[in-house]
PQR file with spaces between the fields and no chain letter, atoms N, CA, C, O and H, PARSE charges and radii, in Angstrom:
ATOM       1  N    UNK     1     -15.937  -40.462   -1.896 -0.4000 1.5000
ATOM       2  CA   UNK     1     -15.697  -39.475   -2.943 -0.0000 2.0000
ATOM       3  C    UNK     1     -14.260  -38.956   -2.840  0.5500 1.7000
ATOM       4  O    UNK     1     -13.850  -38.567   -1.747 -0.5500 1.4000
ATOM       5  N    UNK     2     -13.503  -38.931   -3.886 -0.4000 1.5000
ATOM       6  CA   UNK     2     -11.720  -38.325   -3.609 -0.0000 2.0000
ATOM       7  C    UNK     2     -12.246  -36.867   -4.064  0.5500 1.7000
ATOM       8  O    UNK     2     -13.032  -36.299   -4.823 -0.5500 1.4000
ATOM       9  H    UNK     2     -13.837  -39.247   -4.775  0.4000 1.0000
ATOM      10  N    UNK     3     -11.332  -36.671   -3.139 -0.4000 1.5000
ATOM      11  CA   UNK     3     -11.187  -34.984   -2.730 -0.0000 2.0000
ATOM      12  C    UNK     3     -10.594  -34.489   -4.502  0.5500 1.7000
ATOM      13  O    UNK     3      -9.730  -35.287   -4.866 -0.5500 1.4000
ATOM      14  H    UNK     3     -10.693  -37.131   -2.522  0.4000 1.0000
ATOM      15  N    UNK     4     -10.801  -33.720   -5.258 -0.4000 1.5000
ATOM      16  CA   UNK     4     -10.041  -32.934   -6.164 -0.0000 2.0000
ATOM      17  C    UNK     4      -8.686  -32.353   -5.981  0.5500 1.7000
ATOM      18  O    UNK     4      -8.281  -31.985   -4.878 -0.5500 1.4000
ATOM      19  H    UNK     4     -11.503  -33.072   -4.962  0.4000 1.0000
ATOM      20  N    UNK     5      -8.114  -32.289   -6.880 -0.4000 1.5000
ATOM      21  CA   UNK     5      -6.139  -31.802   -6.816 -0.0000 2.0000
ATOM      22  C    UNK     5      -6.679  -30.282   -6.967  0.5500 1.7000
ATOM      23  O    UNK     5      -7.732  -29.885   -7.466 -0.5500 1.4000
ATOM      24  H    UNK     5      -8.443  -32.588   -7.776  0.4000 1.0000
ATOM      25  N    UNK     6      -5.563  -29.526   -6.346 -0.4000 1.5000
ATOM      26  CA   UNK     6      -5.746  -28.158   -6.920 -0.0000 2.0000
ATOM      27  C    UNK     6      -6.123  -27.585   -8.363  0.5500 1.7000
ATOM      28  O    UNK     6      -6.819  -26.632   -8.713 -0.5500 1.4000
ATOM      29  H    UNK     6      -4.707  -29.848   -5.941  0.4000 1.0000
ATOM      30  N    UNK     7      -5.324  -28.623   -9.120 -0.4000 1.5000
ATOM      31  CA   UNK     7      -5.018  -28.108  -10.509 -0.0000 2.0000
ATOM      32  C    UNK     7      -6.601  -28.565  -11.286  0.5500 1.7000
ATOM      33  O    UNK     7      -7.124  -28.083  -12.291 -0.5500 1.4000
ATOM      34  H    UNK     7      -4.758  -29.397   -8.836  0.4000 1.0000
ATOM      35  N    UNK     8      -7.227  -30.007  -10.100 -0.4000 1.5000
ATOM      36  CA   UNK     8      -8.232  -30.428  -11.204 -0.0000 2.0000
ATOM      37  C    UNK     8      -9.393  -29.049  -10.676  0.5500 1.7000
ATOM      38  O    UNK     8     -10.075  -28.667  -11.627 -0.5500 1.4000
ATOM      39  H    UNK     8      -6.802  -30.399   -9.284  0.4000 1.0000
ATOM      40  N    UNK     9      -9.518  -28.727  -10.102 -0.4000 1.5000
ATOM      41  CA   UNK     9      -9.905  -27.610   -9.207 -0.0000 2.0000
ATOM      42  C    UNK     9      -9.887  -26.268  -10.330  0.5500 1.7000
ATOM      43  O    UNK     9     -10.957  -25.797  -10.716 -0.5500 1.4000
ATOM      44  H    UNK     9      -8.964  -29.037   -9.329  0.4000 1.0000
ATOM      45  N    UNK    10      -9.052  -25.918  -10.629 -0.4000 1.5000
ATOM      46  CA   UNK    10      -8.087  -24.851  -11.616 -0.0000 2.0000
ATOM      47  C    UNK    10      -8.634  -25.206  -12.714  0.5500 1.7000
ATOM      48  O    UNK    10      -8.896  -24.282  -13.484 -0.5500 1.4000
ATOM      49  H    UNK    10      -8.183  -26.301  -10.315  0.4000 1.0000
ATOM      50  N    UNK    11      -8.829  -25.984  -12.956 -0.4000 1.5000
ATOM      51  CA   UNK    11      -9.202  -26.306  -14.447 -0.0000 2.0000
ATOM      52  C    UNK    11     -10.745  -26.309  -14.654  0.5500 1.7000
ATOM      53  O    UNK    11     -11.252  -25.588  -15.514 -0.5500 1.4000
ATOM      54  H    UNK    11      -8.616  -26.735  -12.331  0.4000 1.0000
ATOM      55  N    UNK    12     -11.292  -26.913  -14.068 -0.4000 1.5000
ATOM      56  CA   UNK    12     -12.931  -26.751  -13.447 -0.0000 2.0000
ATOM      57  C    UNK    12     -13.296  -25.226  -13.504  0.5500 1.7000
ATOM      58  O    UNK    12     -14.330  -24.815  -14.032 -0.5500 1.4000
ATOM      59  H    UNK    12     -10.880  -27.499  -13.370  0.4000 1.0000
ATOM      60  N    UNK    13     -12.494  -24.547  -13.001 -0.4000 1.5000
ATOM      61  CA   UNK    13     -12.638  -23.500  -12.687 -0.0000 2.0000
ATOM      62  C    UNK    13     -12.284  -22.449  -14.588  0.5500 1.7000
ATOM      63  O    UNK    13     -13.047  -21.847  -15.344 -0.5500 1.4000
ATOM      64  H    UNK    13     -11.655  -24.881  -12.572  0.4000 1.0000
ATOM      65  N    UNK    14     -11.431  -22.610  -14.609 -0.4000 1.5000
ATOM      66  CA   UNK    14     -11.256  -21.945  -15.788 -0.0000 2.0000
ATOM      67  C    UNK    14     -12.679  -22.595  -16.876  0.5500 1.7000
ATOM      68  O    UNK    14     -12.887  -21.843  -17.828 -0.5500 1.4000
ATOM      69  H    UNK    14     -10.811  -23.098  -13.995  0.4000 1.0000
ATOM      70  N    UNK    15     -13.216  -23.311  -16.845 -0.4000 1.5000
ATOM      71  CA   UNK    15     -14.476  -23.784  -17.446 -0.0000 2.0000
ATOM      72  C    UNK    15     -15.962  -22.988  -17.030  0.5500 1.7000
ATOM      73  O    UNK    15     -17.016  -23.257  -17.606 -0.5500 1.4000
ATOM      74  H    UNK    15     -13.047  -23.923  -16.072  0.4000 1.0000
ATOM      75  N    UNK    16     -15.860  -22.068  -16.040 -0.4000 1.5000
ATOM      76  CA   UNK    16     -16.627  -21.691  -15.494 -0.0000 2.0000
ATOM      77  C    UNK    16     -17.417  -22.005  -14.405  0.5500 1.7000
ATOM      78  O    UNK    16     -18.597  -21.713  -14.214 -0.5500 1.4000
ATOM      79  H    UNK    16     -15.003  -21.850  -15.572  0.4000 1.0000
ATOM      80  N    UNK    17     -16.317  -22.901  -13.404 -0.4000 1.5000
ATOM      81  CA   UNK    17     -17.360  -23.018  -11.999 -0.0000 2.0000
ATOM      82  C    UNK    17     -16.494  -22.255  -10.787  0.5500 1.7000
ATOM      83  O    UNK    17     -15.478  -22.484  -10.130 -0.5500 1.4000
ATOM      84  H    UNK    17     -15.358  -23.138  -13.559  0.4000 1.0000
ATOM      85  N    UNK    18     -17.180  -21.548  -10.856 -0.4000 1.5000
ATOM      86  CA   UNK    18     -16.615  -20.510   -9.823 -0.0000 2.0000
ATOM      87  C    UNK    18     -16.855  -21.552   -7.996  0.5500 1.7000
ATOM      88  O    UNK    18     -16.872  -21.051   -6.872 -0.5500 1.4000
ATOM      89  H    UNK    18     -18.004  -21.362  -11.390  0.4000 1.0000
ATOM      90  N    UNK    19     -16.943  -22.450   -8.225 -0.4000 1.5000
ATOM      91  CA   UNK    19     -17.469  -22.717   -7.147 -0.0000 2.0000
ATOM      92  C    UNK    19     -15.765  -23.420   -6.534  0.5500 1.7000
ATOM      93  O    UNK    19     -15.447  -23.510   -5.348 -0.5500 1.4000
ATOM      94  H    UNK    19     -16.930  -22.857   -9.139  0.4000 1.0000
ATOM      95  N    UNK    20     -15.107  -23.735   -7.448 -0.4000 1.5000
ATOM      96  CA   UNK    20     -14.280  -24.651   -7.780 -0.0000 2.0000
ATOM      97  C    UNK    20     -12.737  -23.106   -7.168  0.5500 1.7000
ATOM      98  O    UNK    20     -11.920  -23.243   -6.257 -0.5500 1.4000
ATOM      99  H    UNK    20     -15.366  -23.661   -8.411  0.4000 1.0000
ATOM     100  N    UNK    21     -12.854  -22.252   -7.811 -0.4000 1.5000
ATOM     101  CA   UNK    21     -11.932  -21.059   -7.128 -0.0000 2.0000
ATOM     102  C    UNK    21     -12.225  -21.142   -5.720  0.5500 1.7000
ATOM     103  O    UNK    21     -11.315  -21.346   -4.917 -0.5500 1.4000
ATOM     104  H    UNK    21     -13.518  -22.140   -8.551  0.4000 1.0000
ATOM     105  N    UNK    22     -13.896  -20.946   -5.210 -0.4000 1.5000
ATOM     106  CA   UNK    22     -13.977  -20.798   -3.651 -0.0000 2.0000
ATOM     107  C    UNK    22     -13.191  -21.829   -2.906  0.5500 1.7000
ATOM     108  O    UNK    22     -12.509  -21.511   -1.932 -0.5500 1.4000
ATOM     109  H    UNK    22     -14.636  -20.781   -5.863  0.4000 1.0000
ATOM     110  N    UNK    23     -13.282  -23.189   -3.390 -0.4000 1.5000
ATOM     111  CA   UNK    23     -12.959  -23.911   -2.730 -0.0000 2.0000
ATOM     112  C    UNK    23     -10.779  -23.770   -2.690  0.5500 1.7000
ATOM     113  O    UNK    23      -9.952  -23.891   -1.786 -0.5500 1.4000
ATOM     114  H    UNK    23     -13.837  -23.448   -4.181  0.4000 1.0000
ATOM     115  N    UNK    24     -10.716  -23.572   -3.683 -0.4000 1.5000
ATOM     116  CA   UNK    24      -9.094  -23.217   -3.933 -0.0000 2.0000
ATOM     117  C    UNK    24      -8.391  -22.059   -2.772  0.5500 1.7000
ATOM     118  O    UNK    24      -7.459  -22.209   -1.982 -0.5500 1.4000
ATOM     119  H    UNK    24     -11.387  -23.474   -4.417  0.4000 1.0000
ATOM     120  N    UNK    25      -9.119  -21.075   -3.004 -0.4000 1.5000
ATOM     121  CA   UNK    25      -9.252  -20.295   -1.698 -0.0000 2.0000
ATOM     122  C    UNK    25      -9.394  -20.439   -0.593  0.5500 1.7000
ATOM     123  O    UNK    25      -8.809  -19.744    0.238 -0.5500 1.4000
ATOM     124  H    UNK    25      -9.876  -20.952   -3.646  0.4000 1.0000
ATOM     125  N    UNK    26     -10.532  -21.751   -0.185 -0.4000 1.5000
ATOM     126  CA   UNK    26     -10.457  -21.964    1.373 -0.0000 2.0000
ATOM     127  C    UNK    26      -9.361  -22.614    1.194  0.5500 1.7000
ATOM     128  O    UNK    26      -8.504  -22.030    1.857 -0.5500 1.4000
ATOM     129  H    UNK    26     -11.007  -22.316   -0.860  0.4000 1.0000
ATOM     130  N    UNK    27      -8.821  -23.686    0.554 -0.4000 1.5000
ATOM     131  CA   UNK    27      -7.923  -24.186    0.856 -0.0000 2.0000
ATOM     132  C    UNK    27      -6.355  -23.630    1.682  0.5500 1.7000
ATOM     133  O    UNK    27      -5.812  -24.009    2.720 -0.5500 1.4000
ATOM     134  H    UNK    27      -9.517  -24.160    0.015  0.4000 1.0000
ATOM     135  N    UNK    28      -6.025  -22.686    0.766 -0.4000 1.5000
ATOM     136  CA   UNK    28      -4.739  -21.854    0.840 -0.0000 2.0000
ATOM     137  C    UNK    28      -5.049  -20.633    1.652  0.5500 1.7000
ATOM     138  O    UNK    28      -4.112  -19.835    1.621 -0.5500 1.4000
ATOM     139  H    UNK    28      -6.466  -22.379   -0.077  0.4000 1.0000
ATOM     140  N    UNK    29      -6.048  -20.249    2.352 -0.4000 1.5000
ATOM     141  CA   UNK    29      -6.540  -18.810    2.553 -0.0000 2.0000
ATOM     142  C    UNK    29      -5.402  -18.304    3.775  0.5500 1.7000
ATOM     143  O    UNK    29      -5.365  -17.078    3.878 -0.5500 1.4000
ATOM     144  H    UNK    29      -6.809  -20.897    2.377  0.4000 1.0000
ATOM     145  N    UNK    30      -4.453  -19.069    4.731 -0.4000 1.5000
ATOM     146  CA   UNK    30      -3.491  -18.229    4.991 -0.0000 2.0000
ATOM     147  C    UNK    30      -2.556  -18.155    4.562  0.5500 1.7000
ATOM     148  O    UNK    30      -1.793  -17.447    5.218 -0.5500 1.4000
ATOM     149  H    UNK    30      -4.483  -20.065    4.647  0.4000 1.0000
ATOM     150  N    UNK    31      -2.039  -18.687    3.437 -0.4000 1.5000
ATOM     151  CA   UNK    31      -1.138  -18.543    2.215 -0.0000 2.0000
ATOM     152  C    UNK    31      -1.058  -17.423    1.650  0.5500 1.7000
ATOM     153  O    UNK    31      -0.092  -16.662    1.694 -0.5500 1.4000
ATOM     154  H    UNK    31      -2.659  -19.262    2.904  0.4000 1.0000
ATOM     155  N    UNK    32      -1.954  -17.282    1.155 -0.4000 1.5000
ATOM     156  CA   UNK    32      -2.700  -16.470    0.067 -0.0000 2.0000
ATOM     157  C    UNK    32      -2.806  -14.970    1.140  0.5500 1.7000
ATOM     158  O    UNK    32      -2.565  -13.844    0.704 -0.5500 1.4000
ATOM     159  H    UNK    32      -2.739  -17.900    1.119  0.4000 1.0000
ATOM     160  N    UNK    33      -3.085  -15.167    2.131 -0.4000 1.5000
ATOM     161  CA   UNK    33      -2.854  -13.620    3.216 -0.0000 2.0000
ATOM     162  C    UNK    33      -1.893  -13.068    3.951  0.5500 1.7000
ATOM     163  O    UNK    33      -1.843  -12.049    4.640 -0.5500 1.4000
ATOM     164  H    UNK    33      -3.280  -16.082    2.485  0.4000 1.0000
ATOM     165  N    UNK    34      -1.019  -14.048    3.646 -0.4000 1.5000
ATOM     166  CA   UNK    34       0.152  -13.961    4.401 -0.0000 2.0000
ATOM     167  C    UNK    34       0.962  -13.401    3.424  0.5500 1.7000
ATOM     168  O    UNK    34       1.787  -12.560    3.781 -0.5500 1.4000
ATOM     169  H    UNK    34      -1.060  -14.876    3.086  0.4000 1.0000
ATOM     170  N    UNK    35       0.849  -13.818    1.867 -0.4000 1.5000
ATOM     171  CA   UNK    35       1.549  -13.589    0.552 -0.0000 2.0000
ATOM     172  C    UNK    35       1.312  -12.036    0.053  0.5500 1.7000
ATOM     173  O    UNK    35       2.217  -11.287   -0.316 -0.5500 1.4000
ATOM     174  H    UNK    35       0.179  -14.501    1.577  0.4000 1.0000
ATOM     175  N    UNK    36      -0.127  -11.696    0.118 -0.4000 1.5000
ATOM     176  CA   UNK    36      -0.755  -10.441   -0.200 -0.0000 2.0000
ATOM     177  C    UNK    36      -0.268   -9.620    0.917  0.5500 1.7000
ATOM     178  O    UNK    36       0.355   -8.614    0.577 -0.5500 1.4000
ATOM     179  H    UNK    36      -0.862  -12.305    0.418  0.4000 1.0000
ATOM     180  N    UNK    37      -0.444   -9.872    2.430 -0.4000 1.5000
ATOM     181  CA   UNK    37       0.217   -8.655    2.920 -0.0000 2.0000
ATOM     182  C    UNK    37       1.443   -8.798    2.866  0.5500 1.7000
ATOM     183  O    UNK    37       1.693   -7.737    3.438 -0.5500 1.4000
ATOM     184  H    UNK    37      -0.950  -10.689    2.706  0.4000 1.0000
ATOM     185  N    UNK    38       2.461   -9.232    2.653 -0.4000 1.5000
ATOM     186  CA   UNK    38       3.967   -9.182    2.608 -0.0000 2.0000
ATOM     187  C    UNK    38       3.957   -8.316    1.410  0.5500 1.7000
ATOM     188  O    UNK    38       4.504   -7.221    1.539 -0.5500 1.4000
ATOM     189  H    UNK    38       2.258  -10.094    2.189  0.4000 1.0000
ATOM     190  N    UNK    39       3.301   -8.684   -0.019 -0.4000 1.5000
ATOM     191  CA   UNK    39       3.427   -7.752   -1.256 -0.0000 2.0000
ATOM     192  C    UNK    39       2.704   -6.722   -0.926  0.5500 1.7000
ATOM     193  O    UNK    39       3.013   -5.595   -1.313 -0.5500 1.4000
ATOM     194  H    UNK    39       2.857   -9.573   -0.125  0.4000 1.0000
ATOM     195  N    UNK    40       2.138   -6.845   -0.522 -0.4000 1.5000
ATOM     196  CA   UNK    40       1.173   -4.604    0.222 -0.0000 2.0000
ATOM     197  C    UNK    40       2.130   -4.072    0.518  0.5500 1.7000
ATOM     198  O    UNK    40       2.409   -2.969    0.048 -0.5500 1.4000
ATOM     199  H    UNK    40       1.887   -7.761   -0.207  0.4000 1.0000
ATOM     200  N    UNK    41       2.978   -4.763    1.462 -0.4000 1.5000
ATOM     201  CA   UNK    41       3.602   -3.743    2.919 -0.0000 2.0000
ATOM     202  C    UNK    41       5.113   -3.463    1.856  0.5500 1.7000
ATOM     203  O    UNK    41       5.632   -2.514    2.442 -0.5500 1.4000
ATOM     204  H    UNK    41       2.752   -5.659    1.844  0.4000 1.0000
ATOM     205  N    UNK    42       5.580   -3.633    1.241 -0.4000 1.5000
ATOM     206  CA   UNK    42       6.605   -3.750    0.246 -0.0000 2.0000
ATOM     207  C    UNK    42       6.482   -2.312   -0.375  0.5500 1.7000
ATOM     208  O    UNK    42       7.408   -1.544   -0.636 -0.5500 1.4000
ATOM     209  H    UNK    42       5.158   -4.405    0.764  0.4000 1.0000
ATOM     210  N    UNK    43       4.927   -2.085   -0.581 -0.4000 1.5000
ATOM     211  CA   UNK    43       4.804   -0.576   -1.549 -0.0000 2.0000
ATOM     212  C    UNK    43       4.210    0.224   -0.871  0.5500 1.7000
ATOM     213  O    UNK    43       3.881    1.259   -1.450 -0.5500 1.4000
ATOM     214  H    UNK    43       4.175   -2.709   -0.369  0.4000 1.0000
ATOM     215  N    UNK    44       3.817    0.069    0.685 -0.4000 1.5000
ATOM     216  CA   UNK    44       3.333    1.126    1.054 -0.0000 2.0000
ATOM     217  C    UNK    44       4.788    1.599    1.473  0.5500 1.7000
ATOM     218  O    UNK    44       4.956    2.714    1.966 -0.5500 1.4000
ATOM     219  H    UNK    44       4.084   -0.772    1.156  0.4000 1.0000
């Protein structure tokens, strides 16, 4: 089975499978936390 691209992922997702975001998320999840606290700590 080939793995899905982000974007085919993204697009799935904008169709309504939320299942398809979770997986987008595990993917990137210290990206994505590393990105959010750098933009937090900016405005506190």
């Amino acid at each position: 089975m080939e793995e899905k691209t982000d974007i085919d992922l993204y697009n799935s997702f904008l169709k309504g499978n939320n299942e398809a975001f979770d997986e987008i998320i595990n993917r990137h999840r210290k990206k994505l936390i590393f990105f959010i606290n750098k933009y937090v700590h900016i405005f506190i």
